[in-house]
PDB file as gemmi writes it, atoms N, CA and C in Angstrom:
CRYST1    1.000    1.000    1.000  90.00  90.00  90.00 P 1                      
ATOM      1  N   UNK A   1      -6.234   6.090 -15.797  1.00  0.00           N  
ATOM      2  CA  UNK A   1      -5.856   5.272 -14.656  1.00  0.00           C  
ATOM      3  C   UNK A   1      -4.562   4.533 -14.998  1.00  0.00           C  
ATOM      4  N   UNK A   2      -3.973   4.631 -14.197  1.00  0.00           N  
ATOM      5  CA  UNK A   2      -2.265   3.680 -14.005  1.00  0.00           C  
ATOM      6  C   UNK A   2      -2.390   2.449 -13.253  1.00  0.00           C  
ATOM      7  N   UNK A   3      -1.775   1.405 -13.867  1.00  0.00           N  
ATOM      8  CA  UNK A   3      -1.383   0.235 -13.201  1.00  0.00           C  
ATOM      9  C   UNK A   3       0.494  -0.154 -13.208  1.00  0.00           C  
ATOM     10  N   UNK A   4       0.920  -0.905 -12.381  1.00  0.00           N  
ATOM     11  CA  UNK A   4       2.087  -1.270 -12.413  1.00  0.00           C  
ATOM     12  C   UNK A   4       2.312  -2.034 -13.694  1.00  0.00           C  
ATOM     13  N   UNK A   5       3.464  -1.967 -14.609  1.00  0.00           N  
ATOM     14  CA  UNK A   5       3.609  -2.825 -15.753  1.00  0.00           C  
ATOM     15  C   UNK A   5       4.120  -3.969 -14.611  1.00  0.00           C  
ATOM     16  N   UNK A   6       3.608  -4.653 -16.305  1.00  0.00           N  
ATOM     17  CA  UNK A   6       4.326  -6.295 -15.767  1.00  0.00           C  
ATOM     18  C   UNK A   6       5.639  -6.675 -15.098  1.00  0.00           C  
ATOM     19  N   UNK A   7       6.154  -7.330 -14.484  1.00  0.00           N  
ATOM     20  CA  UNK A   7       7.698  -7.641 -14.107  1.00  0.00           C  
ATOM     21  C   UNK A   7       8.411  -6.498 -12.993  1.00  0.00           C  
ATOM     22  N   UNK A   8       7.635  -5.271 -13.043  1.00  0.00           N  
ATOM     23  CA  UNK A   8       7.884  -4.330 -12.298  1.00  0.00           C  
ATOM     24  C   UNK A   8       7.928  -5.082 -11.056  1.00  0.00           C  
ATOM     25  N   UNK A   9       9.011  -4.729  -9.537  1.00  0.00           N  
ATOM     26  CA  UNK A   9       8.743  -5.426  -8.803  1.00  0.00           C  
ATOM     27  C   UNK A   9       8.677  -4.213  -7.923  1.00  0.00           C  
ATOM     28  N   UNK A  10       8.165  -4.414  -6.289  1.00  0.00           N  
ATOM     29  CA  UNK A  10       8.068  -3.642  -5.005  1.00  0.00           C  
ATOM     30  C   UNK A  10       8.610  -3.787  -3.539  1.00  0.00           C  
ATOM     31  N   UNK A  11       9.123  -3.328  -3.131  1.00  0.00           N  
ATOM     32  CA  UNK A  11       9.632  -3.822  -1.589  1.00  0.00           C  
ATOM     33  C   UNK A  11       9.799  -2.732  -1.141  1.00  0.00           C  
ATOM     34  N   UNK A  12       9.491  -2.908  -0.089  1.00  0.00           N  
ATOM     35  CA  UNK A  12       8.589  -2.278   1.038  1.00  0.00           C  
ATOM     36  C   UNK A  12      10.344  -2.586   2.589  1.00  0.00           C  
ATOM     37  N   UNK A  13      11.033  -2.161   2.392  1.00  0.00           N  
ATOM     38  CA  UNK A  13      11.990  -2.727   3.268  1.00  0.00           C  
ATOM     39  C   UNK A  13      11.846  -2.364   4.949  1.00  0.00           C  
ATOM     40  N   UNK A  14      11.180  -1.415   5.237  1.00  0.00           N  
ATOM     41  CA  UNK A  14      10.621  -0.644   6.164  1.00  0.00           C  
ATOM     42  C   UNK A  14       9.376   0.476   6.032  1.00  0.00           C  
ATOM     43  N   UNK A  15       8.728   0.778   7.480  1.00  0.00           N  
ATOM     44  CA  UNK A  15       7.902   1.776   7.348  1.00  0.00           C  
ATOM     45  C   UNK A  15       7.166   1.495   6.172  1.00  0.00           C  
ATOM     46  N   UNK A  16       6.723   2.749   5.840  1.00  0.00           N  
ATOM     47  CA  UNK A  16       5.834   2.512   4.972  1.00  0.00           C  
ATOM     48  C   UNK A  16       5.645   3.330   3.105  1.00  0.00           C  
ATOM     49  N   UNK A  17       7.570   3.071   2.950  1.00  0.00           N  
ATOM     50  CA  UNK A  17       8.098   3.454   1.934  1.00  0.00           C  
ATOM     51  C   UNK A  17       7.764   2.311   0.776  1.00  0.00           C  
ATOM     52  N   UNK A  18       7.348   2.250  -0.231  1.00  0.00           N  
ATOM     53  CA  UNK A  18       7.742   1.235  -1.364  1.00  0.00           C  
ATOM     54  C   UNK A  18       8.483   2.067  -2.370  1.00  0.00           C  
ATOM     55  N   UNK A  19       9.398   0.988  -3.133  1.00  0.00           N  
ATOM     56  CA  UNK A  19      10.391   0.972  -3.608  1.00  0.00           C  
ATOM     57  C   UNK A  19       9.963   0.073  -5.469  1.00  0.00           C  
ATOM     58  N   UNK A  20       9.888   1.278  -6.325  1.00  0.00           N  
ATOM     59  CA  UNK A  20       9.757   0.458  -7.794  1.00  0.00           C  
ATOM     60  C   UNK A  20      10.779  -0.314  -8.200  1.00  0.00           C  
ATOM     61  N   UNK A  21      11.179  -1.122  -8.758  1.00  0.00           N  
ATOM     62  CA  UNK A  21      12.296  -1.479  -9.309  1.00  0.00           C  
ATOM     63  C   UNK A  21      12.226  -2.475 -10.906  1.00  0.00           C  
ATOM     64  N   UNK A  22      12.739  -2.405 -12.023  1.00  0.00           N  
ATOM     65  CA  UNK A  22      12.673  -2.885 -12.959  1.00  0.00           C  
ATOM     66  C   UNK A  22      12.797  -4.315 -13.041  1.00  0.00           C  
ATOM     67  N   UNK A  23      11.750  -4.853 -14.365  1.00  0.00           N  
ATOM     68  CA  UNK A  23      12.384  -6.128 -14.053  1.00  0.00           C  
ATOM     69  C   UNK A  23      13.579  -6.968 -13.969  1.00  0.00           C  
ATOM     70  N   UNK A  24      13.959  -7.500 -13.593  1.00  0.00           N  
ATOM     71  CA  UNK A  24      15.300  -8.080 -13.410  1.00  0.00           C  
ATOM     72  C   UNK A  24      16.596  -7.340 -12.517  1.00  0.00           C  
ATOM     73  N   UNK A  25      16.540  -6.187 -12.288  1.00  0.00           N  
ATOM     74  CA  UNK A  25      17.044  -5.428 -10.958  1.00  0.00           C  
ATOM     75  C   UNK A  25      17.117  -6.109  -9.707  1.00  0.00           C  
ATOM     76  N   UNK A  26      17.680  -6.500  -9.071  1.00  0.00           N  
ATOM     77  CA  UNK A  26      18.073  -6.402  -7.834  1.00  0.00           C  
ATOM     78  C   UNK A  26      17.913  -5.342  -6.622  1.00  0.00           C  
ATOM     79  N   UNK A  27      15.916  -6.271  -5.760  1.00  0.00           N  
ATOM     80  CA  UNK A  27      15.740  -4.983  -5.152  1.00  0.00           C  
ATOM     81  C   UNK A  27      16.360  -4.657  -3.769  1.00  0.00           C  
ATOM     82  N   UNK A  28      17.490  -5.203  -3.944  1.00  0.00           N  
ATOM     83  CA  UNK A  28      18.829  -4.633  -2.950  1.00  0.00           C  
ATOM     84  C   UNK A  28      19.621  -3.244  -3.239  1.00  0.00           C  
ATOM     85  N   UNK A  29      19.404  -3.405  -4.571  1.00  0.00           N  
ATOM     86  CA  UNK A  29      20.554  -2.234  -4.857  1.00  0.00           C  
ATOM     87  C   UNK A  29      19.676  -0.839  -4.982  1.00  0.00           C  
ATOM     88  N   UNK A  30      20.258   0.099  -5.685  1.00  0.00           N  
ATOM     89  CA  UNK A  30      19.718   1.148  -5.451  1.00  0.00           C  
ATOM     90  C   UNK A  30      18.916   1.847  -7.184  1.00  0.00           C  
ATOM     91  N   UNK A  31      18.527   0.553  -7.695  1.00  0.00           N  
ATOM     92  CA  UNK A  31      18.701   0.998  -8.915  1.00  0.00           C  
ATOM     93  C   UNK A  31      17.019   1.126  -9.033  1.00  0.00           C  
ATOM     94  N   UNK A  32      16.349   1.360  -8.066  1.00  0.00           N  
ATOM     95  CA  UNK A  32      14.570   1.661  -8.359  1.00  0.00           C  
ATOM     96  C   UNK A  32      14.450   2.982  -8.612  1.00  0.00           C  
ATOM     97  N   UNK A  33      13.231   3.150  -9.518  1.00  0.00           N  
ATOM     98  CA  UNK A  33      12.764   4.195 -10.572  1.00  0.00           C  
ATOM     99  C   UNK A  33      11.511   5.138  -9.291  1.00  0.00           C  
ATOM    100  N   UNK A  34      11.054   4.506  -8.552  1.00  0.00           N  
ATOM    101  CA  UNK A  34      10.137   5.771  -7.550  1.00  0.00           C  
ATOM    102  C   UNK A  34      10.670   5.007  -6.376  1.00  0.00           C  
ATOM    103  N   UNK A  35      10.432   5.780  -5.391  1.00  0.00           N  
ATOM    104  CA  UNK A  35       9.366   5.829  -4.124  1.00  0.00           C  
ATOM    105  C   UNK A  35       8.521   6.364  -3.524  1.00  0.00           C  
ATOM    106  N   UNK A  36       7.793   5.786  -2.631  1.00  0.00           N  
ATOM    107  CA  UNK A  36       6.621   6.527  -2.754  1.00  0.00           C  
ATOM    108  C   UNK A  36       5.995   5.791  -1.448  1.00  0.00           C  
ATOM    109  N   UNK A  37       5.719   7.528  -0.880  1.00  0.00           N  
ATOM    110  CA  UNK A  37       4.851   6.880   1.192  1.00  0.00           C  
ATOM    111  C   UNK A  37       3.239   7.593   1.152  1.00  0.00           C  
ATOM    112  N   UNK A  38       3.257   7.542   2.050  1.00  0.00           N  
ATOM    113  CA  UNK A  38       1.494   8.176   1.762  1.00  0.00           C  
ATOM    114  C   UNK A  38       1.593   9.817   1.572  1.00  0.00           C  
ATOM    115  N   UNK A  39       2.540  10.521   1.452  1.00  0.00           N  
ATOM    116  CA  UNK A  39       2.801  11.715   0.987  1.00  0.00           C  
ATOM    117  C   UNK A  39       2.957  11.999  -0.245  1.00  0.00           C  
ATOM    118  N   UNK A  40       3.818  11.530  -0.713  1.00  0.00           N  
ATOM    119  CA  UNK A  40       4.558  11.842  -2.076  1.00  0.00           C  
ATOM    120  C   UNK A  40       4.966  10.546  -2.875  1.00  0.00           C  
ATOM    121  N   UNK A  41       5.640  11.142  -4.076  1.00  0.00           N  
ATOM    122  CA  UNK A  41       5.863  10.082  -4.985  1.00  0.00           C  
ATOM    123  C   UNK A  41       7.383  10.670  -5.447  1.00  0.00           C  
ATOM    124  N   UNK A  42       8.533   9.999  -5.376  1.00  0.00           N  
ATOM    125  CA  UNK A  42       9.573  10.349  -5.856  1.00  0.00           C  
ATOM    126  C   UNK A  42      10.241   9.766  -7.240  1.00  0.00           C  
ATOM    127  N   UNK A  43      10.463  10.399  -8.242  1.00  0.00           N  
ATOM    128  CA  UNK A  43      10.633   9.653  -9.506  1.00  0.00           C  
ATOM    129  C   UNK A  43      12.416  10.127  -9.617  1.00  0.00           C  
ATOM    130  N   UNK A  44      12.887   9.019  -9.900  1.00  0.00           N  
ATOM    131  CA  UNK A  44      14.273   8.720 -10.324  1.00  0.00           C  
ATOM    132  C   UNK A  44      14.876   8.387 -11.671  1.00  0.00           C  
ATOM    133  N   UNK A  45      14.766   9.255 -12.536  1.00  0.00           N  
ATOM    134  CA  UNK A  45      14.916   8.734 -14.225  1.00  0.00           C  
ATOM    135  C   UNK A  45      16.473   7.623 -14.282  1.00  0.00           C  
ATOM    136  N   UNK A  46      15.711   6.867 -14.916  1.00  0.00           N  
ATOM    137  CA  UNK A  46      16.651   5.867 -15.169  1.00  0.00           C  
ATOM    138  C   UNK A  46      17.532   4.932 -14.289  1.00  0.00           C  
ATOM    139  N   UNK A  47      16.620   5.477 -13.298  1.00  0.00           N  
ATOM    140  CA  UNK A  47      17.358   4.501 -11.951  1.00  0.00           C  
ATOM    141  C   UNK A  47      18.187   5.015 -11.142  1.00  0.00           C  
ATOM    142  N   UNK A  48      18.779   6.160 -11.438  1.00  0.00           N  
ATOM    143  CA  UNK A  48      19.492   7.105 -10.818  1.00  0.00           C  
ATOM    144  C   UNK A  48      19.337   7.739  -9.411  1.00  0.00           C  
ATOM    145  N   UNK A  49      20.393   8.514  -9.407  1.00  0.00           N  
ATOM    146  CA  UNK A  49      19.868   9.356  -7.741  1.00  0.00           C  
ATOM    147  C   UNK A  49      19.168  10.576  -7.877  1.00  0.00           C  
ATOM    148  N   UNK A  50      18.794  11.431  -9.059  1.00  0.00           N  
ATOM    149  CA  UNK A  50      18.886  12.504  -9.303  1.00  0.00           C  
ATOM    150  C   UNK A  50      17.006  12.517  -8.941  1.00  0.00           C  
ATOM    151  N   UNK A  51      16.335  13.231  -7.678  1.00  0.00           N  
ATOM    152  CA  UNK A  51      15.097  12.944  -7.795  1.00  0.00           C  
ATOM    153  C   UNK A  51      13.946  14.106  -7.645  1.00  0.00           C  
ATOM    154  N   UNK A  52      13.347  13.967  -8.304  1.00  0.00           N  
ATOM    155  CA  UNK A  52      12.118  14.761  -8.611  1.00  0.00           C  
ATOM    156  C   UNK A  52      11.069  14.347  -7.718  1.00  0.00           C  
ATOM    157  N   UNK A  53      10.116  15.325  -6.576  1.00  0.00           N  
ATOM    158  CA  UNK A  53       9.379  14.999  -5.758  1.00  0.00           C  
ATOM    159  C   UNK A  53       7.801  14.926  -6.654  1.00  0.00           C  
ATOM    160  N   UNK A  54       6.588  14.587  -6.545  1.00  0.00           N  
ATOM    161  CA  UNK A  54       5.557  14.572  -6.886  1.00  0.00           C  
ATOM    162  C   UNK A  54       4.629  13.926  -5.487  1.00  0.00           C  
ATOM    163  N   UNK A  55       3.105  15.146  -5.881  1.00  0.00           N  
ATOM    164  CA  UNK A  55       2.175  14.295  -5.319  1.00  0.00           C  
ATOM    165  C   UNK A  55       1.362  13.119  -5.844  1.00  0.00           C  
ATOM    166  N   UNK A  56       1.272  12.906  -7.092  1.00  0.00           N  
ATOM    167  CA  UNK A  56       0.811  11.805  -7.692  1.00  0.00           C  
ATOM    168  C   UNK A  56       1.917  10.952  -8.337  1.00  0.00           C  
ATOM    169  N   UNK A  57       0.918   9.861  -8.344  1.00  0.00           N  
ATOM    170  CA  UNK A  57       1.626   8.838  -9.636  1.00  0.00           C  
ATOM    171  C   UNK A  57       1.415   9.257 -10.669  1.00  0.00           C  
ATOM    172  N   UNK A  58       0.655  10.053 -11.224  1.00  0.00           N  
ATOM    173  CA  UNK A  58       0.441  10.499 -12.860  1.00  0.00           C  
ATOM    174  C   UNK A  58       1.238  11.174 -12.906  1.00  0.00           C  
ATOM    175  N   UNK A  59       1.273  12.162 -12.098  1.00  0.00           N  
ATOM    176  CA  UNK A  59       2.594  13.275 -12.104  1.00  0.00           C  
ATOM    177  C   UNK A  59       3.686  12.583 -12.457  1.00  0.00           C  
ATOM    178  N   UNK A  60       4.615  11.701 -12.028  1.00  0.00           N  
ATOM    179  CA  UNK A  60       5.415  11.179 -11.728  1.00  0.00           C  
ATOM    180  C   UNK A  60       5.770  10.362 -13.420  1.00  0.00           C  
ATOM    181  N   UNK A  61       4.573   9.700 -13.111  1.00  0.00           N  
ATOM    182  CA  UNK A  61       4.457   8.945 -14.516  1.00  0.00           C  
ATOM    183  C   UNK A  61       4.878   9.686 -15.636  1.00  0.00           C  
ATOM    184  N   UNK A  62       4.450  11.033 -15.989  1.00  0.00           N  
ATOM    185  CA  UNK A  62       4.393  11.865 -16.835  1.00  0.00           C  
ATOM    186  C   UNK A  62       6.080  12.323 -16.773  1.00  0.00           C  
ATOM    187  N   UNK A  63       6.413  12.702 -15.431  1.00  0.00           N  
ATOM    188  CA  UNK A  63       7.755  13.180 -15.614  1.00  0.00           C  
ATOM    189  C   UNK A  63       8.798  12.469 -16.005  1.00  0.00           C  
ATOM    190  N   UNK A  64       8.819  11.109 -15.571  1.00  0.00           N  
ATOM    191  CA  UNK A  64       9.849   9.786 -16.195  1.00  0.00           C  
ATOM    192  C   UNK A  64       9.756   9.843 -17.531  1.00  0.00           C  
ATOM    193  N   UNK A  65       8.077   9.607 -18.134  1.00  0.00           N  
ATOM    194  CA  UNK A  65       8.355   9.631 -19.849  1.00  0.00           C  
ATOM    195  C   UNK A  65       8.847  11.139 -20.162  1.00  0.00           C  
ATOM    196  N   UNK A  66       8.332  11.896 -19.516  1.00  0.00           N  
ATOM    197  CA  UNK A  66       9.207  13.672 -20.326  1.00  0.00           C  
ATOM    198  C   UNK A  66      10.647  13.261 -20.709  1.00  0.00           C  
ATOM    199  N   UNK A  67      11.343  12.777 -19.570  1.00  0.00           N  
ATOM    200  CA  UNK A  67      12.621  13.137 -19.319  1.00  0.00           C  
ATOM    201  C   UNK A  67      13.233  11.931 -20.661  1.00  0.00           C  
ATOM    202  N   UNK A  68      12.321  10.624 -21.178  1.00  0.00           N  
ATOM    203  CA  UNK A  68      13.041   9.449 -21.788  1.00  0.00           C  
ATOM    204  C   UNK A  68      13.469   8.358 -21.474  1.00  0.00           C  
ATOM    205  N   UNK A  69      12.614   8.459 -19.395  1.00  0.00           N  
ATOM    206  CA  UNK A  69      13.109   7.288 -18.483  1.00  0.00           C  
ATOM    207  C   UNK A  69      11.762   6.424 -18.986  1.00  0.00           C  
ATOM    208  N   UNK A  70      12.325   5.170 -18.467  1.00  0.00           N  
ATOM    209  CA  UNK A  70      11.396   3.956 -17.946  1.00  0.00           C  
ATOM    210  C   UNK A  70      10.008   4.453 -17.214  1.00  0.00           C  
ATOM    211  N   UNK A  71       8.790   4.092 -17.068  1.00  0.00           N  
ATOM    212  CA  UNK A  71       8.028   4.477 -16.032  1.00  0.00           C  
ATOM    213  C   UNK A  71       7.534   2.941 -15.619  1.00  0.00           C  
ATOM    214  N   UNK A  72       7.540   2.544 -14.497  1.00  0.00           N  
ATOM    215  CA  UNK A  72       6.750   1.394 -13.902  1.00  0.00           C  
ATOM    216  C   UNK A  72       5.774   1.313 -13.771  1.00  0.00           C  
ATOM    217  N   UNK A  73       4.400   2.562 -14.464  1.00  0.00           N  
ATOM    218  CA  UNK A  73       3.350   2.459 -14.860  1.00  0.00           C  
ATOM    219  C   UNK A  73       2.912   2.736 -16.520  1.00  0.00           C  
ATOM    220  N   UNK A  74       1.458   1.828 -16.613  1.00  0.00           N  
ATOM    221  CA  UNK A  74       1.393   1.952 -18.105  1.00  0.00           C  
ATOM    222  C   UNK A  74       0.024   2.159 -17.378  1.00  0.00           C  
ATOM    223  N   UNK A  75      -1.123   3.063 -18.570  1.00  0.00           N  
ATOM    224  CA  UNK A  75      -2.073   2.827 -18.793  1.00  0.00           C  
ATOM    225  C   UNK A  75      -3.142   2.504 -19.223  1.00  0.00           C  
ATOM    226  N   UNK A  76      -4.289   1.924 -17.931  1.00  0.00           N  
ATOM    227  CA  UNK A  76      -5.442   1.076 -18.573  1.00  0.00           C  
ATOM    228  C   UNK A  76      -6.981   1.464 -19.197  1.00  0.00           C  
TER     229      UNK A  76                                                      
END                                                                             
């Protein structure tokens, strides 16, 4: 099971997209690590634009650490 790490923050700016973002990021800018609607989960290594689709958060989870990114989940 996955939970959000600490400091990780979320915004939700519309609809029914949320938006990960690291701590201390600015969740204005474009520098969040997923998003994710009731479909899918999109993972962004390192904050980047470059994005990988998933149906889970584990998925997702798994692909950020493959790659050497950040993941905004740890597990409990």
């Amino acid at each position: 099971m996955l939970k959000l790490r600490d400091g990780w923050q979320t915004c939700t700016p519309c609809g029914d997209t949320v938006y990960l973002y690291p701590p201390d990021e600015t969740t204005t800018s474009l520098g969040y690590y997923v998003d994710k609607d009731a479909d899918n989960v999109g993972a962004y290594p390192h904050g980047g634009r470059d994005c990988r689709v998933f149906d889970t958060i584990e998925e997702a989870h798994a692909y950020l650490l493959s790659v050497g990114s950040e993941s905004p989940w740890e597990a409990v």
